[in-house]
C-alpha positions in Angstrom: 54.3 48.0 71.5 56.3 50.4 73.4 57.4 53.2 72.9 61.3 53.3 72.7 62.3 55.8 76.1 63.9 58.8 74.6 67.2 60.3 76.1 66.5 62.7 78.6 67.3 66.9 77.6 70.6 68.1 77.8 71.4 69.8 80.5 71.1 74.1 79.8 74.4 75.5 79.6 74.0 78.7 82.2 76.1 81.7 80.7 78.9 82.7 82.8 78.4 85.5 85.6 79.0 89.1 84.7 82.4 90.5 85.9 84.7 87.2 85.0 88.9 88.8 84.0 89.5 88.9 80.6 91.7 85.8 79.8 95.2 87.2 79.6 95.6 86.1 75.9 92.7 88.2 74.8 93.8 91.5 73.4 93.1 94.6 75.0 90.0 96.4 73.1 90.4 100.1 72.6 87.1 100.8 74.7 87.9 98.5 77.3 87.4 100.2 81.0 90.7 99.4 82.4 93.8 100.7 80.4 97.0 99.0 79.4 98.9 101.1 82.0 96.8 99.8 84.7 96.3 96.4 83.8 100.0 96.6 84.0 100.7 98.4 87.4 98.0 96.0 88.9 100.2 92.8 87.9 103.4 94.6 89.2 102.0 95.7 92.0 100.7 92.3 92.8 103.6 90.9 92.4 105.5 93.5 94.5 103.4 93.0 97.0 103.9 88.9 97.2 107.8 89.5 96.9 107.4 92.2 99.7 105.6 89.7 102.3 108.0 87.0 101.5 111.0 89.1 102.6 109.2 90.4 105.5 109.1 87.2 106.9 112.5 86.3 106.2 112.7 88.8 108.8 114.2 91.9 106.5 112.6 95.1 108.2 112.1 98.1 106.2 113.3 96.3 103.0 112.0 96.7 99.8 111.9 94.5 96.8 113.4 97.0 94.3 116.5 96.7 96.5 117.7 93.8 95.7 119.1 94.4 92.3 121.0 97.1 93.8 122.6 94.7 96.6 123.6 92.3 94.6 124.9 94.5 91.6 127.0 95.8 94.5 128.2 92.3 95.8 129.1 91.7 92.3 131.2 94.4 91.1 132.0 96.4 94.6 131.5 99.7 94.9 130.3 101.8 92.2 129.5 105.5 91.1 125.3 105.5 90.8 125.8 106.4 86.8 127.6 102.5 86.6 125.2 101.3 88.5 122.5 102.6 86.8 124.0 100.8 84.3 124.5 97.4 85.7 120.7 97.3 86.5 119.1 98.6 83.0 117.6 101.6 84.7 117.7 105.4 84.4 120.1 107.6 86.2 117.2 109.4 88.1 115.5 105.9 89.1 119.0 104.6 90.4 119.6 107.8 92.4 116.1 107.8 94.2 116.4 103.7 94.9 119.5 104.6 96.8 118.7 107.5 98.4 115.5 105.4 99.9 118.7 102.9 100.7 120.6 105.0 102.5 117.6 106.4 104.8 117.4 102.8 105.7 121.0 102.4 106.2 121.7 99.7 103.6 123.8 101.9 101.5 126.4 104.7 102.1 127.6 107.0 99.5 131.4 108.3 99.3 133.5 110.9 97.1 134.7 109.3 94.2 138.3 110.0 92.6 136.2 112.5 91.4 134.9 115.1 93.7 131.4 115.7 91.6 131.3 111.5 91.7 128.9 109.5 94.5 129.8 106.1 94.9 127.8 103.9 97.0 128.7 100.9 99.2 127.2 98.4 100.5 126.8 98.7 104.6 126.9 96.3 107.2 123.4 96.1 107.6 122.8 94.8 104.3 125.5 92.7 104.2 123.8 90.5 107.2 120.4 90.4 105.1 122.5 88.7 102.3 121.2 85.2 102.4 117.7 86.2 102.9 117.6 88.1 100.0 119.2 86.1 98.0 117.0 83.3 99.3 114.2 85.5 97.8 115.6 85.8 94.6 116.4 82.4 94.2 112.8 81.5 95.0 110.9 84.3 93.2 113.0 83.3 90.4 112.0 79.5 90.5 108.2 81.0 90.9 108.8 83.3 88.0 110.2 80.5 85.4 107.1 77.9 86.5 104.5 81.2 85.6 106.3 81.3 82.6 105.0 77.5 81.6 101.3 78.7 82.1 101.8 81.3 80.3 101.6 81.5 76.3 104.3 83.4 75.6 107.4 83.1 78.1 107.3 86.2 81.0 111.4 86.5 81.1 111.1 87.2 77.4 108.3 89.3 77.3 110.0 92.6 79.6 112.8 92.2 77.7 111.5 92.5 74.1 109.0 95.3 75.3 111.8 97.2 76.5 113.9 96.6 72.9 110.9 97.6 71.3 110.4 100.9 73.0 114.0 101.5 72.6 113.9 101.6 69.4 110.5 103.9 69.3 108.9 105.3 72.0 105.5 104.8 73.5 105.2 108.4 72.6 106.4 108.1 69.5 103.8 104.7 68.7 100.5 106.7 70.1 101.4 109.9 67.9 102.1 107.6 64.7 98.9 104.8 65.2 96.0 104.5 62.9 93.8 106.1 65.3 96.3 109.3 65.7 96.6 109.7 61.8 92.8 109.4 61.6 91.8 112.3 63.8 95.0 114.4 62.9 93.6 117.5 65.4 94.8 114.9 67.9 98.3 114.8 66.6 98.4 118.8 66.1 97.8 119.3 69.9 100.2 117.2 71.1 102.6 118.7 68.4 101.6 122.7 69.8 102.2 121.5 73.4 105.9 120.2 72.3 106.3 123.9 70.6 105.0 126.4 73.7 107.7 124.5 76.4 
């Protein structure tokens, strides 16, 4: 009689090699290596850099990416003072003022007196102007790029910046490492910080 043949091993399932990303849905542990700050910069920076090459080869020399909400704030409501425009874009005074400072070095913007002496308002140039359908060509497809991330993705990206920034409106970064469970147990921690606020 013989024997019946038996099935043959399964095959050994290697582990996976050391050094694989974390998947992007896995929470960041408190002793991981790389920190939320640069786990963020490195994705912005990334995608910076891709939106940066794109317009170089549109052919918009010494452009930058963070321009472009400025230019097309401007095509949309005209000359503005920097505060309104500040405004327009969801940033801060300070980062509005440096964006078109680096502008006007690169002759994309000019800034005139307002009605107001003590009042900058800033125009868009000629240069720019020309570079319109590029960078608007850029947008258009860095936004189609940015809706299809969104669908691998499991929560929606054009949601996420959004609610982060909400959130931290309503309570500081500062304010949530000073008042989390780890600050409230090692409350020498939280005493520094708090003596550091009183000597400036």
């Amino acid at each position: 009689m013989t024997s019946k043949p038996t099935a043959p091993p399964e095959p050994a399932v290697s582990p996976e090699p050391a050094g694989l990303a974390v998947p992007a849905a896995a929470p960041l542990a408190a002793n991981s290596l790389a920190g939320l700050g640069t786990l963020l910069r490195h994705v912005l920076d990334q995608m910076d850099a891709d939106v940066a090459g794109v317009l170089s080869d549109l052919g918009t020399p010494g452009y930058r990416p963070r321009f472009s909400p400025v230019v097309r704030a401007l095509v949309a409501l005209g000359p503005v003072p920097i505060r309104d425009l500040a405004r327009a874009i969801s940033v801060t005074h300070s980062a509005a003022s440096q964006t078109v400072a680096q502008m006007s070095r690169r002759g994309f913007v000019v800034l005139r007196p307002g009605e107001d002496a003590r009042q900058r308002v800033v125009h868009l140039t000629a240069k720019a102007r020309t570079l319109l359908p590029k960078i608007e060509a850029e947008w258009a497809a860095t936004a189609s790029a940015a809706a299809e991330l969104d669908a691998e993705l499991p929560f929606p990206l054009a949601e996420l910046g959004p609610a982060i920034a909400a959130a931290l409106g309503q309570r500081s970064f500062r304010q949530r490492i000073v008042e989390s469970a780890w600050a409230r147990a090692n409350p020498e921690f939280t005493a520094r910080l708090a003596a550091a606020r009183q000597q400036r």
